[in-house]
C-alpha positions in Angstrom: 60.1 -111.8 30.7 62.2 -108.6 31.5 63.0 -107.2 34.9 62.8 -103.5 33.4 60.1 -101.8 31.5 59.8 -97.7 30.5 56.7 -95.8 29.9 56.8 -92.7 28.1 54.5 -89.7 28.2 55.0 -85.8 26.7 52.9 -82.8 27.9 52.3 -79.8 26.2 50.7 -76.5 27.8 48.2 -75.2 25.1 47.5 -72.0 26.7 45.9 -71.1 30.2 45.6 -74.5 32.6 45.1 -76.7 29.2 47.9 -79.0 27.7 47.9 -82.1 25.7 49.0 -85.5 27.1 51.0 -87.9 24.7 52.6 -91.0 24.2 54.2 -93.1 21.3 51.8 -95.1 19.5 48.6 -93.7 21.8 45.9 -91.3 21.0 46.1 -87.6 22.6 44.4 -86.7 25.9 43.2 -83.2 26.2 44.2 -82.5 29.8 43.4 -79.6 32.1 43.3 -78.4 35.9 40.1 -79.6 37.6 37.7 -76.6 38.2 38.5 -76.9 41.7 42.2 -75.7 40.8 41.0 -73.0 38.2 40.6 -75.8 35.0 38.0 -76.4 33.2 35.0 -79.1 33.3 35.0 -82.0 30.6 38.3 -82.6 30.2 40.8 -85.6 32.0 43.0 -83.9 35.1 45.8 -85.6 36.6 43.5 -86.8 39.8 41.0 -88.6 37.4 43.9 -90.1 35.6 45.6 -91.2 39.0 42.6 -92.8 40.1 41.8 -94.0 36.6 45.4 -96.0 37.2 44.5 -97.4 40.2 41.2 -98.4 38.6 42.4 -99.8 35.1 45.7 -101.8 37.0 43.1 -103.0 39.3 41.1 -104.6 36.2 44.3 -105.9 34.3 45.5 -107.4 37.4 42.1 -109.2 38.1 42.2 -110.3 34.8 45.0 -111.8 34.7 44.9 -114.0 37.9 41.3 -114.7 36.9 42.3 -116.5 33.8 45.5 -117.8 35.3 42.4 -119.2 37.6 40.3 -120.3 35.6 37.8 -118.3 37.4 34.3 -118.1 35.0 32.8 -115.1 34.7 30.2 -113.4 32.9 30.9 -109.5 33.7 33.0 -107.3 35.5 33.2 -103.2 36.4 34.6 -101.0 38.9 33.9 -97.5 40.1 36.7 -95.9 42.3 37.0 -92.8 43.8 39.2 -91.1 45.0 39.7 -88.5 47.8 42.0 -85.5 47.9 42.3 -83.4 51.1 44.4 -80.6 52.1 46.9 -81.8 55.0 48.4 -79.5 57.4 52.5 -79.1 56.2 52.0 -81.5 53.1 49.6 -79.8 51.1 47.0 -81.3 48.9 47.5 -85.5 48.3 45.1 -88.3 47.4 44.5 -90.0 50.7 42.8 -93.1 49.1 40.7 -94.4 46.5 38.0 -97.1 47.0 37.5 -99.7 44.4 33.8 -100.9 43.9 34.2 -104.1 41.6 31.0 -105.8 40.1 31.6 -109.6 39.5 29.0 -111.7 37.8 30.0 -115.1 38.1 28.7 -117.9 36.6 28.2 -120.5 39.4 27.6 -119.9 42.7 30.2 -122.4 44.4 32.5 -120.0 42.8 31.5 -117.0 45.4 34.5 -117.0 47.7 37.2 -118.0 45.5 36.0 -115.2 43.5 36.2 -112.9 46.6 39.7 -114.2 47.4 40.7 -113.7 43.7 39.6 -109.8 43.9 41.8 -109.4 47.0 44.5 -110.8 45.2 44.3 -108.3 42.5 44.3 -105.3 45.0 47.1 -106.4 46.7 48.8 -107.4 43.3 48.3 -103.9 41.2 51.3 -102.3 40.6 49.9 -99.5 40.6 48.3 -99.6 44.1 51.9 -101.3 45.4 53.8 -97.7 43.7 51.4 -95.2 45.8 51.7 -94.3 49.2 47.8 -93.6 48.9 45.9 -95.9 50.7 43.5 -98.0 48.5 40.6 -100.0 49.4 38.2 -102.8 48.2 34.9 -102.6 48.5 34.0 -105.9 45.9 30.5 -107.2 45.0 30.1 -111.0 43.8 26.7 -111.8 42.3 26.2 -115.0 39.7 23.7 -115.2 37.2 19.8 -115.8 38.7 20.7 -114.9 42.2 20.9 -112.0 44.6 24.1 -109.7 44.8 26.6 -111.2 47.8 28.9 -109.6 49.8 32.3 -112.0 50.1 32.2 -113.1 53.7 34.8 -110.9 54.5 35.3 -106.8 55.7 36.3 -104.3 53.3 40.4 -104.6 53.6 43.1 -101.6 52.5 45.9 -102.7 51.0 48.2 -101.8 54.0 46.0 -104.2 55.9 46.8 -106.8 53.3 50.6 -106.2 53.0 
């Protein structure tokens, strides 16, 4: 495995606050200022696509170490949101994003490891580790038949877990 990797991207304005978002080998993105900042609604803006980052490199992290694991599992999802506020002398910045994973497991013993293996991916995402934004993990571990469980543990940020 290599130390290095590149990503490429290309953006294109399209006229007012609209531009097109590419990369080799991907489809388009239509992109656009959020109506907040004059854009338009209906169309991906660089703060849904930062959070969308955290989000998706949450999710490939988690599966990863879930298979590396052996973790079973019947489904998994996760909301995040993210929050951008005005600071005095900075501006606007994302000041975090919360990560709301779903976990269906399949057997019940598997309830804390499965909490310990979602902490692991938070701390892990490269994502999450290239942001100063603070993110946190707000997970939810059900298995099949039984009630929705809360890991025996309180929400942690990732600066909490570094």
């Amino acid at each position: 495995m290599e130390n290095k990797y590149f990503y490429k991207t290309e953006v294109e304005w399209t006229g007012e606050r609209h531009g097109d978002l590419r990369a080799p080998v991907l489809p388009n993105l239509q992109i656009d200022a959020p109506p907040e900042f004059k854009g338009h609604d209906g169309v991906w803006t660089p703060e849904h696509l930062f959070v969308a980052a955290v989000n998706s490199c949450f999710m490939t992290t988690f599966l990863a170490i879930a298979e590396n694991s052996k973790l079973e599992f019947v489904s998994f999802s996760a909301d995040a949101k993210g929050k951008l506020e005005k600071l005095e002398g900075r501006g606007f910045i994302m000041t975090e994003v919360v990560l709301r994973p779903k976990l269906l497991i399949s057997h019940a013993r598997d309830a804390e490891r499965a909490g310990r293996i979602l902490e692991k991916a938070e701390k892990n995402c490269l994502i999450s580790n290239s942001i100063k934004t603070e993110t946190k993990l707000e997970p939810e571990v059900s298995f099949a038949g039984d009630e929705t469980r809360q890991p025996d543990h309180d929400v942690l940020t990732a600066q909490e877990q570094r």
